[in-house]
Legacy VTK file of the C-alpha trace (Angstrom):
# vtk DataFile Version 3.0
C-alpha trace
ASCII
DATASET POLYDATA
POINTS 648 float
19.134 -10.843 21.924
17.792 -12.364 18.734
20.092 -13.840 16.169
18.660 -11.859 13.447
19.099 -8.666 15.477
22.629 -9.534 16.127
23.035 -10.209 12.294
21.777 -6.928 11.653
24.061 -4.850 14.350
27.158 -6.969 12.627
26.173 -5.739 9.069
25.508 -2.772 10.242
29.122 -2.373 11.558
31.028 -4.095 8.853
29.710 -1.308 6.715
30.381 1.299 8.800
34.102 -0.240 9.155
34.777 -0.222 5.453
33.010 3.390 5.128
35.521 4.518 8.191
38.253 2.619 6.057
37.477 4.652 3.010
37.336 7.851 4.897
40.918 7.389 5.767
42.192 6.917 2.753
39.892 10.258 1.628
42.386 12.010 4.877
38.742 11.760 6.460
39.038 10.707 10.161
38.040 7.044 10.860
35.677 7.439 13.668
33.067 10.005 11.402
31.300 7.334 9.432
30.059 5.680 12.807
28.168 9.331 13.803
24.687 9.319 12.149
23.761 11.648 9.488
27.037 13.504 9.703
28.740 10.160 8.254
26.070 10.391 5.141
26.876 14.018 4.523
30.488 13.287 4.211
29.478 10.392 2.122
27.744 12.269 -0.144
30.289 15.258 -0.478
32.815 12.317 -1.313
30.813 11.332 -4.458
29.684 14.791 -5.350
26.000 14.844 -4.666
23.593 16.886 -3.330
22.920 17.385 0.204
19.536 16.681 -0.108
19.756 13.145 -0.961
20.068 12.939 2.873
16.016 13.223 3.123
15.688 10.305 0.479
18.270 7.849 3.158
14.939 8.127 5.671
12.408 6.844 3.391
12.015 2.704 3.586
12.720 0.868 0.180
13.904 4.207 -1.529
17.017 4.106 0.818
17.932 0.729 0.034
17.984 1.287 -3.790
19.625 4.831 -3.141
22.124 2.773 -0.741
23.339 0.870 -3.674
23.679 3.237 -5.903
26.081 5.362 -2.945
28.381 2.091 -2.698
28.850 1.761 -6.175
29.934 5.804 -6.475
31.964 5.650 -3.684
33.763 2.428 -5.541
33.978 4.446 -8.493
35.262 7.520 -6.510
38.595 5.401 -5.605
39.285 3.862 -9.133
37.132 0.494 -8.760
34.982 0.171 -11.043
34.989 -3.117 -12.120
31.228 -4.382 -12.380
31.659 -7.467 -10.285
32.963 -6.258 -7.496
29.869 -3.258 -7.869
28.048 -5.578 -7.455
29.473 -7.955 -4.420
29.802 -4.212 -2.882
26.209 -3.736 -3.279
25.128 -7.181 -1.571
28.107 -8.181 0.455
28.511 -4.502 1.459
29.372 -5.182 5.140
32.021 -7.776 3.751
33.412 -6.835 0.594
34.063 -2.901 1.545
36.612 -3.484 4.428
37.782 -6.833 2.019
38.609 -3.566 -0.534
39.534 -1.065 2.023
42.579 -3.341 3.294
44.036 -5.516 0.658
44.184 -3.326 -2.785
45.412 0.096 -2.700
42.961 2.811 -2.766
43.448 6.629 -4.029
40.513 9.069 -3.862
39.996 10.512 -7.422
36.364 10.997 -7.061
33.533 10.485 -9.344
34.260 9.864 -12.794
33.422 13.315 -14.584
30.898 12.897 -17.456
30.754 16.758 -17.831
33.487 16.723 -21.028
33.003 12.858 -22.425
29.889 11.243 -23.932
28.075 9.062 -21.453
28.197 5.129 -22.980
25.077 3.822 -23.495
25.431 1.155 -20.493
25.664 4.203 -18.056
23.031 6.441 -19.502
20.541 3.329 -19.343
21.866 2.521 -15.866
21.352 5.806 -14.594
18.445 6.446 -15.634
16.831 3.327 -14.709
18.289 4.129 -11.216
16.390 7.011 -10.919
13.285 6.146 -11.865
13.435 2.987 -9.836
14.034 5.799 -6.972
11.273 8.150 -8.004
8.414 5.455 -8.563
9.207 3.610 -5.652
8.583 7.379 -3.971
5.847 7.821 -5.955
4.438 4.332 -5.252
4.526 4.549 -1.255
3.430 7.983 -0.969
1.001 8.722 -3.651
-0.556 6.684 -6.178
-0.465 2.415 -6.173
-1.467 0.552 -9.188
-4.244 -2.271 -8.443
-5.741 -4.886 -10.137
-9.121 -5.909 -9.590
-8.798 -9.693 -9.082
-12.406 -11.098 -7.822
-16.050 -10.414 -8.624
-16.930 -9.234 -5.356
-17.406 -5.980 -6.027
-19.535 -6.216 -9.336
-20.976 -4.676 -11.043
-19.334 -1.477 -9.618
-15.855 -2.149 -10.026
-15.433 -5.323 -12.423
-12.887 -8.511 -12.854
-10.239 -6.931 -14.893
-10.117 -3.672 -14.219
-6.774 -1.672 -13.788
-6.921 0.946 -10.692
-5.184 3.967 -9.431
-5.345 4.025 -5.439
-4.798 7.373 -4.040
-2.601 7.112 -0.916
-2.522 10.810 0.153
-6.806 10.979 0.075
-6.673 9.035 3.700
-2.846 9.404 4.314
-0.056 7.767 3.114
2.022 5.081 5.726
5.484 4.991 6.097
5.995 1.388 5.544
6.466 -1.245 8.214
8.825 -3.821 6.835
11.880 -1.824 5.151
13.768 -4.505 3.285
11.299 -5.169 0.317
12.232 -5.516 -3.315
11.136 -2.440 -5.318
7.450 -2.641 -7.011
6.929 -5.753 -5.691
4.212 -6.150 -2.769
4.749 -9.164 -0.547
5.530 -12.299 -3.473
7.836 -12.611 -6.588
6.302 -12.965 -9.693
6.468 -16.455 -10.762
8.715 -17.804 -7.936
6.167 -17.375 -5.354
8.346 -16.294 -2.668
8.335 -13.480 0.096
9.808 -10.138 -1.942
10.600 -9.079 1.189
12.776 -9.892 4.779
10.780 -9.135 8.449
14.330 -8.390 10.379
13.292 -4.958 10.436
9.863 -3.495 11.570
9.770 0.032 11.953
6.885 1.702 13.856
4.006 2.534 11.340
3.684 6.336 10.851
0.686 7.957 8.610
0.867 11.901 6.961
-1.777 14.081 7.251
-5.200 12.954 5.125
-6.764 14.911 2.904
-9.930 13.591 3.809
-11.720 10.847 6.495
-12.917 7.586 5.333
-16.982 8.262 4.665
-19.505 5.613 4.948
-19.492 4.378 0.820
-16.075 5.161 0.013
-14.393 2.434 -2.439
-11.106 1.941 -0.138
-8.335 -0.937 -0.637
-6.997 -1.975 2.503
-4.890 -4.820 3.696
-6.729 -8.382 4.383
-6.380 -7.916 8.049
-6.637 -11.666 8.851
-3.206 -12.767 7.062
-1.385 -13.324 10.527
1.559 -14.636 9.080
2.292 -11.362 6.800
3.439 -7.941 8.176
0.470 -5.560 8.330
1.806 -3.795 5.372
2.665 -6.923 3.379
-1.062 -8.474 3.828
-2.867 -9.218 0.243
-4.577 -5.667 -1.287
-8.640 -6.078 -0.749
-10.981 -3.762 -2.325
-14.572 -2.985 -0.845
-17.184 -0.526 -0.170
-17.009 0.676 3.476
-20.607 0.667 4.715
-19.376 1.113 8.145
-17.083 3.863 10.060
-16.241 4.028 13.779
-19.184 4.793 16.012
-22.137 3.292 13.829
-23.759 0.669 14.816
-24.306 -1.589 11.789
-27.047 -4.786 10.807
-28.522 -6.306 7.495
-31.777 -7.736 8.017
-33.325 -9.944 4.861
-30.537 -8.643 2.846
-31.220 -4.548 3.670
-27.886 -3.042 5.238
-29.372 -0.508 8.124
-26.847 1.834 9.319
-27.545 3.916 12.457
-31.340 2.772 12.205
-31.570 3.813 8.630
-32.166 2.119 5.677
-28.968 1.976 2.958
-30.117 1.066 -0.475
-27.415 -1.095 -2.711
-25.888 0.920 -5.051
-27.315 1.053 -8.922
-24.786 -1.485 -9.830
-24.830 -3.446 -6.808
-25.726 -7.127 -7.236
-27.617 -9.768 -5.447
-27.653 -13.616 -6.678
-30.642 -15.425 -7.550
-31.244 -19.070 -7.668
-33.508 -20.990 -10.548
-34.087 -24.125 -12.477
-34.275 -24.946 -16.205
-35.373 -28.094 -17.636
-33.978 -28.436 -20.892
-29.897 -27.891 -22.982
-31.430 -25.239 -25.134
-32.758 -22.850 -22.452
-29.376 -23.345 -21.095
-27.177 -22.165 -23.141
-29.626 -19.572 -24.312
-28.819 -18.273 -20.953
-25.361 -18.565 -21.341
-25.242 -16.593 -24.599
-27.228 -14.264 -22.569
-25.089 -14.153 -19.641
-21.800 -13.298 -22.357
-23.699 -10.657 -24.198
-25.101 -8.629 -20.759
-21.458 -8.451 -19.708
-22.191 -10.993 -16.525
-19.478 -13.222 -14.893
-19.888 -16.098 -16.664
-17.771 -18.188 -14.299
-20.798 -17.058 -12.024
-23.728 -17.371 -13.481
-23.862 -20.902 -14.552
-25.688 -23.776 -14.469
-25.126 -27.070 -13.335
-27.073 -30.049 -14.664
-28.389 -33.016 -12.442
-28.212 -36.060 -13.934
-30.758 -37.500 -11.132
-33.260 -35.057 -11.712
-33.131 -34.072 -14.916
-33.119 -30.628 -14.323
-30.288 -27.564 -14.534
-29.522 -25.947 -10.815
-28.866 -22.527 -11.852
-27.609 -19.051 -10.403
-27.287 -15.690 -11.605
-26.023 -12.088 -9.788
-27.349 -9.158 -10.891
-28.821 -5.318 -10.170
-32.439 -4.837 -10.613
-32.082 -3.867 -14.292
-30.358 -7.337 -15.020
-33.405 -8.760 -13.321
-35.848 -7.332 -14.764
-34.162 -7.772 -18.364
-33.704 -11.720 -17.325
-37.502 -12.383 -16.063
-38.741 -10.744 -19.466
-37.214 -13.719 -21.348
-38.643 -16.278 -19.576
-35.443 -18.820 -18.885
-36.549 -20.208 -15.012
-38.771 -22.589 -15.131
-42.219 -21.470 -13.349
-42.107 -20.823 -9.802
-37.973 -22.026 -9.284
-36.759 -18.501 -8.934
-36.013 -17.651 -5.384
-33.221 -14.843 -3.899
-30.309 -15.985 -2.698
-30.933 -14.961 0.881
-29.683 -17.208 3.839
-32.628 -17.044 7.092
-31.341 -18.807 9.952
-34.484 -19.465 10.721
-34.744 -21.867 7.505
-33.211 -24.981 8.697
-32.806 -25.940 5.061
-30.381 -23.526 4.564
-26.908 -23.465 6.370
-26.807 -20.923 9.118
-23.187 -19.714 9.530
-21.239 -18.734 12.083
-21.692 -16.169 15.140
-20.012 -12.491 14.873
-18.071 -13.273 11.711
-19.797 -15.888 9.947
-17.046 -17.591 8.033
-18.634 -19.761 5.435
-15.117 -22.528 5.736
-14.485 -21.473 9.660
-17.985 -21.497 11.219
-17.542 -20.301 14.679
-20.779 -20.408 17.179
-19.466 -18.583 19.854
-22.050 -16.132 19.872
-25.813 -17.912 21.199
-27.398 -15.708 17.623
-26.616 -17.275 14.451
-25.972 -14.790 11.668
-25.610 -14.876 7.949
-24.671 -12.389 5.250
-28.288 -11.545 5.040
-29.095 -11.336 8.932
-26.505 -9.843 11.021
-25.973 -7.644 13.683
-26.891 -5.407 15.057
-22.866 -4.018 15.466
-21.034 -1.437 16.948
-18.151 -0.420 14.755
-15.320 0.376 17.959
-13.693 4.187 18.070
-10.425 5.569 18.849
-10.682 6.155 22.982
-14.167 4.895 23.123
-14.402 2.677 26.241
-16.357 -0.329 26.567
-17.567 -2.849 29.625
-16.381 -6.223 28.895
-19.083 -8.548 29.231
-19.313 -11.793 28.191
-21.208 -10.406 24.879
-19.026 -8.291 23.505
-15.968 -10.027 24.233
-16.776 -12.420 21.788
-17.271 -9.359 19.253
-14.199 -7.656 19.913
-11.557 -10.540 21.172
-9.856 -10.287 17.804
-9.951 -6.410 17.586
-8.261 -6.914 21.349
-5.737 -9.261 20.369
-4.548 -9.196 16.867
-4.815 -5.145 15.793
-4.333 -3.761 19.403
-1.917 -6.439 20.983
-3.395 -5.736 24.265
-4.384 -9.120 25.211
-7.804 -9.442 26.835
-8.064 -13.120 27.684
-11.201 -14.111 30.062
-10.635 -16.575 32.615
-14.168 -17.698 31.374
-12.384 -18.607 27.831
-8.683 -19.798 29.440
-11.045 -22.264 31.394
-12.816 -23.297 27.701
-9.769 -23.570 25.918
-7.442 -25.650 28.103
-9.579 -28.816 27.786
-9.138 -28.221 24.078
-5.215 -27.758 24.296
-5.303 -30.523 25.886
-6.823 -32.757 23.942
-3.873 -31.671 21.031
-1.628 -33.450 22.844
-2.448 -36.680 21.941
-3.586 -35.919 18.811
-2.967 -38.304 15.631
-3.856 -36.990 12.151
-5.026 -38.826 9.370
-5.834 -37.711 5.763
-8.606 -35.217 5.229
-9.984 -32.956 4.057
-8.699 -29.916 3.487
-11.386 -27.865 5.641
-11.057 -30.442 8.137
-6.942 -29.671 8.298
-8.258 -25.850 7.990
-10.515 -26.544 11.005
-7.879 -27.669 13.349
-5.318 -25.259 12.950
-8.102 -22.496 12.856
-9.208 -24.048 16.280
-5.764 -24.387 17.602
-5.031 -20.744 16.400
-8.161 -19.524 18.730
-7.174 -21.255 21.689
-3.751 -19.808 21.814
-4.074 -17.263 24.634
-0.592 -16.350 25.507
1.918 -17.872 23.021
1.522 -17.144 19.252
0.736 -20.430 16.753
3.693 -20.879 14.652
4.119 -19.545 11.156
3.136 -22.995 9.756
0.485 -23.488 10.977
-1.175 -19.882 11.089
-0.966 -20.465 7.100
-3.097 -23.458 7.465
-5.541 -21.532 10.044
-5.848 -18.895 6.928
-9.063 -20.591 4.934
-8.951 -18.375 1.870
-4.915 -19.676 1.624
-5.676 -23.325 2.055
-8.160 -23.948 -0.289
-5.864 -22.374 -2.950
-3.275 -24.756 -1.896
-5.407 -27.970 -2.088
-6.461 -26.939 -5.689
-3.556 -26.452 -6.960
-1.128 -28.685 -5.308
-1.223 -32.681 -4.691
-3.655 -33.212 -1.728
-1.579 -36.010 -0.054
1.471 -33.666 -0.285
-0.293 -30.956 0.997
-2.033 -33.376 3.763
1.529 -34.913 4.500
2.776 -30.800 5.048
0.502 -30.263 7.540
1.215 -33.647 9.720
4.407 -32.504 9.738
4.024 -29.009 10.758
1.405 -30.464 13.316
3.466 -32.828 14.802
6.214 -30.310 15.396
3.696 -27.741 17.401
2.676 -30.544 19.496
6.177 -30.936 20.814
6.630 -27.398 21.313
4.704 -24.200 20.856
1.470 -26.766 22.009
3.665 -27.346 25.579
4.308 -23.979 26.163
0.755 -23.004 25.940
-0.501 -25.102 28.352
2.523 -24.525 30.671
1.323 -20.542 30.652
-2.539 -21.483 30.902
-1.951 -23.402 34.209
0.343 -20.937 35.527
-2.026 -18.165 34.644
-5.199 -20.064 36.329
-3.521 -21.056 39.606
-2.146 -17.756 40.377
-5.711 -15.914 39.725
-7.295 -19.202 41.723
-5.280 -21.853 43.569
-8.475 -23.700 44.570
-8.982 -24.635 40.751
-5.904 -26.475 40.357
-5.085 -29.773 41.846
-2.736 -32.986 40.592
-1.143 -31.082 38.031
-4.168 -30.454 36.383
-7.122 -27.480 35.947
-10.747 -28.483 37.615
-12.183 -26.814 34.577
-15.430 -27.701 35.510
-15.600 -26.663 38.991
-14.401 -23.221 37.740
-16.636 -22.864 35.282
-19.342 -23.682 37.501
-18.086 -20.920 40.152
-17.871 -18.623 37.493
-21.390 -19.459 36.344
-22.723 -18.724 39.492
-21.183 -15.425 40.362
-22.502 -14.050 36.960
-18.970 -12.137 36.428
-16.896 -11.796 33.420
-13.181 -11.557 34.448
-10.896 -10.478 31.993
-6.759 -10.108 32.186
-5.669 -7.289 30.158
-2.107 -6.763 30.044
-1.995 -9.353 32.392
-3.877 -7.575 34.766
-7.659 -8.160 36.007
-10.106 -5.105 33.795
-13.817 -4.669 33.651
-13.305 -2.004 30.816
-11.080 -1.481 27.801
-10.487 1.389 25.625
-10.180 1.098 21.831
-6.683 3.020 20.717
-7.658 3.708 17.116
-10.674 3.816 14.353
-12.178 0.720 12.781
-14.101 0.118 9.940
-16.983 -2.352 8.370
-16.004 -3.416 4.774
-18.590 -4.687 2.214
-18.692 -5.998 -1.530
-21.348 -4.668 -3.951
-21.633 -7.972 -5.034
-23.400 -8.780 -1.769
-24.179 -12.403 -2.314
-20.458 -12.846 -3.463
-18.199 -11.340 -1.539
-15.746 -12.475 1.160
-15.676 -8.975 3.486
-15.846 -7.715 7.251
-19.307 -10.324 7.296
-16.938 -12.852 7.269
-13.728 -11.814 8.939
-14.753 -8.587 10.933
-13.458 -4.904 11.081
-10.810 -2.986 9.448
-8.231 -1.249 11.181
-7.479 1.914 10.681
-3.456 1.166 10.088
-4.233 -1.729 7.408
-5.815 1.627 5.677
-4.095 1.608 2.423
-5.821 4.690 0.131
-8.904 4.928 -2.160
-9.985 3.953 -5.328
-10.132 7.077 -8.159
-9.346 6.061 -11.457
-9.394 3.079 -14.141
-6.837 3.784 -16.601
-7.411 0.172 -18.425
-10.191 -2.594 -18.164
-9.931 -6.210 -20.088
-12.776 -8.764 -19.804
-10.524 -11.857 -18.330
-13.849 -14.274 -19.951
-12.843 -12.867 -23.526
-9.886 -14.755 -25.258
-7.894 -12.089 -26.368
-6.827 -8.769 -24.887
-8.014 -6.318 -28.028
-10.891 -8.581 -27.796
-11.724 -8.203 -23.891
-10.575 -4.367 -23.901
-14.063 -2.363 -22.183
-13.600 0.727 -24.029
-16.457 2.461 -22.165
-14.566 2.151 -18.776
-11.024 3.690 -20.122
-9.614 6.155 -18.497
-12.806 6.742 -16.140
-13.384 8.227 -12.437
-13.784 5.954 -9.028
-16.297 7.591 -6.708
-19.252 6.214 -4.153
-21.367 6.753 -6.687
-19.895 4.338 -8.874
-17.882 4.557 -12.352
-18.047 7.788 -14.853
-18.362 7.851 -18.467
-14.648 7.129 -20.454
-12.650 10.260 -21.015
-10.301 8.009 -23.044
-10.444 10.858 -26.080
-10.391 13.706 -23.550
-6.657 12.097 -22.183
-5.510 11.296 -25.729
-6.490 14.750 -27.370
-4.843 16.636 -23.949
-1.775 14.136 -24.134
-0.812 14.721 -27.722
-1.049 18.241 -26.802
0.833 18.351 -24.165
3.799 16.831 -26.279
3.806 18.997 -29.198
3.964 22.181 -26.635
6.860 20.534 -24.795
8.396 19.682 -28.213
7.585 23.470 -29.272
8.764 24.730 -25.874
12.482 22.472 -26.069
12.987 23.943 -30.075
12.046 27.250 -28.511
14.800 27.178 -25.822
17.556 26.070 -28.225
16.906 28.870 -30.908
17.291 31.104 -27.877
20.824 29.340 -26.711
21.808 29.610 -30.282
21.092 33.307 -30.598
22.721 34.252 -27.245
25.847 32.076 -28.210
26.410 34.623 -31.725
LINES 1 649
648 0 1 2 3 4 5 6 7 8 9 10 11 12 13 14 15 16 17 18 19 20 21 22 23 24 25 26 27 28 29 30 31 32 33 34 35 36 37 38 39 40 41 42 43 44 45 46 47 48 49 50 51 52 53 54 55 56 57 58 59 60 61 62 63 64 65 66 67 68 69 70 71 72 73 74 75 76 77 78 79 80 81 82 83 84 85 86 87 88 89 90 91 92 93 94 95 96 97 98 99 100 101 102 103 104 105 106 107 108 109 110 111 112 113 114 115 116 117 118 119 120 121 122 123 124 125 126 127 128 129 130 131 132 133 134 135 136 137 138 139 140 141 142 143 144 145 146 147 148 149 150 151 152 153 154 155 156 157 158 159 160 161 162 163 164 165 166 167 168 169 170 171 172 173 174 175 176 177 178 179 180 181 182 183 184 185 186 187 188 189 190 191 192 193 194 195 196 197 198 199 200 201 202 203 204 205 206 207 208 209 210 211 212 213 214 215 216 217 218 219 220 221 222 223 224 225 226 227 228 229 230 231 232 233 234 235 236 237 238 239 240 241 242 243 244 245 246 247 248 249 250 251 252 253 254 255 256 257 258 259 260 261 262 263 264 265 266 267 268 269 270 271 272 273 274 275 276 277 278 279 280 281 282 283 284 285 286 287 288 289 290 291 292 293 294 295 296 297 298 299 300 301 302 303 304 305 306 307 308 309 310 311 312 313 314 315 316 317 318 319 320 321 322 323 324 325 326 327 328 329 330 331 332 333 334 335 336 337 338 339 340 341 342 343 344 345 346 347 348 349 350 351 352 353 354 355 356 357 358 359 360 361 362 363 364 365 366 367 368 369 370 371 372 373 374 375 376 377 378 379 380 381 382 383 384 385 386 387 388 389 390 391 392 393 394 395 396 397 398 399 400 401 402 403 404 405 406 407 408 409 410 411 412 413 414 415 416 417 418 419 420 421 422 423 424 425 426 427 428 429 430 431 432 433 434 435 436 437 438 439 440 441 442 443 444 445 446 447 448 449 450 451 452 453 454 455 456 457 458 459 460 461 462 463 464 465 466 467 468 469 470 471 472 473 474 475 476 477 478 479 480 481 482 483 484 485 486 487 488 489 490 491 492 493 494 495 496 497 498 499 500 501 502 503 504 505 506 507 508 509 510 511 512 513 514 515 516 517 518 519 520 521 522 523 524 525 526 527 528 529 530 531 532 533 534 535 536 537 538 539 540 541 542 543 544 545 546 547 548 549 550 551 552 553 554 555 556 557 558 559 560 561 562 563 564 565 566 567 568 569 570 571 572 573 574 575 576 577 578 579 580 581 582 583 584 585 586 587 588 589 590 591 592 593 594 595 596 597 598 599 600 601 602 603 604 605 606 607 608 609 610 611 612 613 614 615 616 617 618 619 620 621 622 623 624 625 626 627 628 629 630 631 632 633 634 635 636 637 638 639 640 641 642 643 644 645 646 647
């Protein structure tokens, strides 16, 4: 048994002890507050509230905060109600109850009665806060999330500074998957930095009925699905356009998406980048003045002047209607404006990746190199839809197999690749680098894990998006120095037990391949070669096929040439799903310098659809809101004059 399982079982029971001890002292038999859901019921009738509170005790994060507040009644109920020990009951619960229960003396009075005495200010603001702490975190898992648009990736749709409403009940809202999270907090604390939540628990996910079915265009926000060292429901909140649903069969060729053989046009606002030169200061920051006043991201589209060549290396990302309105004035020098399209065929342009062409992770598994502007052709995998595993599409899927579906398809073909790799770790000495060479070891020491999971230390450094932040904001020697240390401590462990399994694993499917303590890797590969087979353990057990067990989904950024999405680290699953984007109640330009300043007063209180953003209906809201409280006002007087009347 894990320690932090046993911890849990011994909290578990120290509350249950002081609840039983309590009872007693109510003339409510011990034993009762060990039998589930009877034990709350009593516990409720003890502090006078309603039955129905029961339901709320099932819902993650609402029952912790409604927890609390049932420990401190029930310490009010039998005359404590000192503040400090309310709140060492509320933390130390398992603890500090029996503590109470067996050294002061206890009589059951019950809740204090606020029916015939004024409420003091300190308990109508702690109430209330207590309840609405309750009914947003309610109305935060089930219904409606406030977002934040933090990147430019999908401009000019959705911009840098908006303020989103996510609809959870549109695709179906999730019970969550890690229980013991602070309220309105989603996997950090502000400021601190630190996990706002504990993974002891993880409860099996759960989704309501939708309302709806993810369509091909939909603006969804989703969890990043490759943040391995986060809970599935902890993972950062991404925002894209899914161009993709399970069953197409997707590709981009020269920068056209083609879905199911047809053409997909970008959206109206949908941007590509651009590339030009400019030979003089003026023309430059006539451009920038022109970038400011056409709304552009100006931390974008800039220039940057070499000193060699006396010339300004500039980019710019826009629609066609930006485009147009930029050639007119005449900025590029002649014949330097070129799109912003990557051809692997142009060996003066870097050709990333395979499958998932991760600009800081290239990985060439796959013999066709692919870009953001050439890829595919795809298949997008579907609940129950079987596949043959060939030595193709294993390279496609492997992650969909391992990471979303834990079913572990490993190929003997990619044990065999792998081990000479592992093995070379081993001896390993690191020096200081760079920070995408670090990234590139523990990325490659991440893939070659087949049967043991890299530690939590190291997946952070196999996270690209993660690291870079880290080595831009933090001393690079002391973030070099972190990862010899984490390094050296998987080499001495997790590193040993890999190998241990891959050997094991290889001489029980093939004795003949393993001699001296050591795996012929080349004589298998060679037999394998020959036989033109593909043999894959799934489960542990030899499979030619493998069924998908739920829907996936291809995510893209309207800002095509700027955009970090499913191009770059594959599909979607269906339970990192989190709702859809309907409504921008606020929007502040982030390149203006102050907030009145930066407010977009045309994108106030506007719609979220596929088609893009509608008009503001900031003055529809207002004029509806103010008349909504003058009938409520009107409807309160109303009731009183009526009390009043009835009372004579």
């Amino acid at each position: 048994m894990e320690s932090t399982t046993l911890l849990l079982i011994l909290m578990w029971l120290g509350i249950r002890i002081g609840l039983g001890l309590f009872f007693k002292k109510a003339e409510i038999k011990f034993w009762k507050a060990f039998v589930p859901i009877y034990s709350t019921l009593l516990w409720l009738k003890l502090i006078k509230k309603p039955k129905w509170w029961l339901i709320l005790t099932f819902i993650p994060v609402v029952n912790i905060v409604l927890g609390v507040g049932m420990i401190v009644e029930l310490m009010n109920s039998f005359g404590r109600r000192n503040v400090v020990e309310h709140v060492l009951a509320s933390v130390l619960g398992y603890i500090f109850l029996p503590y109470i229960a067996l050294t002061k003396e206890l009589n059951y009075t019950g809740p204090v009665d606020y029916t015939d005495k004024k409420k003091s200010r300190i308990r109508e603001w702690s109430e209330a806060i207590f309840f609405a702490v309750i009914a947003a975190s309610i109305i935060r898992t089930f219904t409606i999330e406030a977002f934040q648009i933090p990147t430019s990736s999908m401009e000019g749709t959705l911009l840098r500074g908006d303020f989103l409403f996510v609809s959870k009940v549109h695709y179906g809202a999730k019970t969550p998957k890690t229980p013991l999270s602070l309220p309105f907090m989603h996997h950090s604390m502000p400021v601190l930095g630190i996990p706002a939540y504990l993974d002891w628990i993880k409860l099996p996910s759960f989704r309501f009925p939708a309302f709806q079915d993810i369509k091909n265009n939909d603006i969804v926000v989703f969890n990043y699905p490759r943040e391995d060292y986060r809970p599935s429901d902890k993972r950062e909140h991404y925002i894209k356009r899914c161009v993709g649903i399970a069953g197409d069969t997707l590709q981009v060729d020269n920068g056209q998406l083609i879905v199911n053989g047809k053409n997909i046009p970008l959206v109206n606002e949908g941007q590509m980048s651009y590339n030009f030169q400019l030979n003089n200061p003026s023309t430059a920051k006539r451009y920038s003045r022109w970038v400011r006043k056409m709304n552009l991201n100006e931390e974008d589209c800039r220039c940057e002047y070499y000193q060699n060549y006396n010339i300004y290396g500039c980019q710019i990302f826009g629609n066609e209607k930006t485009l147009k309105n930029f050639k007119s004035l005449n900025f590029a020098s002649p014949g330097s404006l070129q799109e912003g399209q990557l051809n692997p065929k142009n060996f003066s342009q870097p050709a990333f990746g395979s499958v998932y062409p991760n600009y800081y992770s290239p990985k060439n598994q796959d013999s066709t190199k692919w870009t953001r502007d050439f890829y595919g052709p795809l298949w997008i995998p579907k609940e129950n839809s079987t596949i043959e595993l060939t030595i193709d599409n294993y390279n496609r899927y492997k992650r969909v197999f391992d990471a979303y579906e834990n079913s572990k398809v490993i190929s003997i073909n990619e044990i065999l690749n792998k081990y000479s790799f592992l093995k070379s770790l081993q001896n390993k000495k690191i020096n200081y680098q760079s920070w995408n060479e670090l990234h590139q070891i523990a990325y490659a020491a991440q893939d070659a894990h087949s049967f043991t999971s890299l530690p939590y230390e190291m997946s952070e450094w196999a996270d690209n998006y993660k690291m870079r932040g880290l080595w831009a904001n933090s001393p690079r020697s002391k973030a070099a120095d972190a990862f010899i240390k984490v390094f050296s401590q998987y080499q001495k462990t997790t590193l040993l037990e890999e190998i241990d399994s891959t050997e094991s694993k290889i001489k029980a499917y093939n004795s003949n391949w393993f001699s001296e303590n050591r795996i012929l890797v080349e004589v298998a590969l060679e037999e394998l070669k020959e036989s033109n087979i593909n043999p894959c353990f799934v489960k542990g057990k030899l499979s030619k096929t493998y069924t998908f067990k739920q829907d996936y989904y291809f995510m893209m950024g309207d800002n095509r040439h700027n955009s970090g999405d499913s191009r770059a680290w594959g599909f979607v699953p269906q339970d990192h799903i989190v709702g859809k984007a309907v409504f921008i109640w606020l929007s502040t330009d982030p390149d203006e310098g102050s907030f009145i300043k930066g407010l977009r007063w045309n994108r106030l209180c506007s719609f979220v659809s596929a088609k893009g953003v509608s008009n503001s209906y900031l003055w529809e809201f207002l004029i509806g809101g103010t008349l909504l409280y003058f009938a409520n006002k009107w409807w309160k007087k109303k009731k009183i004059k009526k009390k009043q009347l009835e009372s004579e």
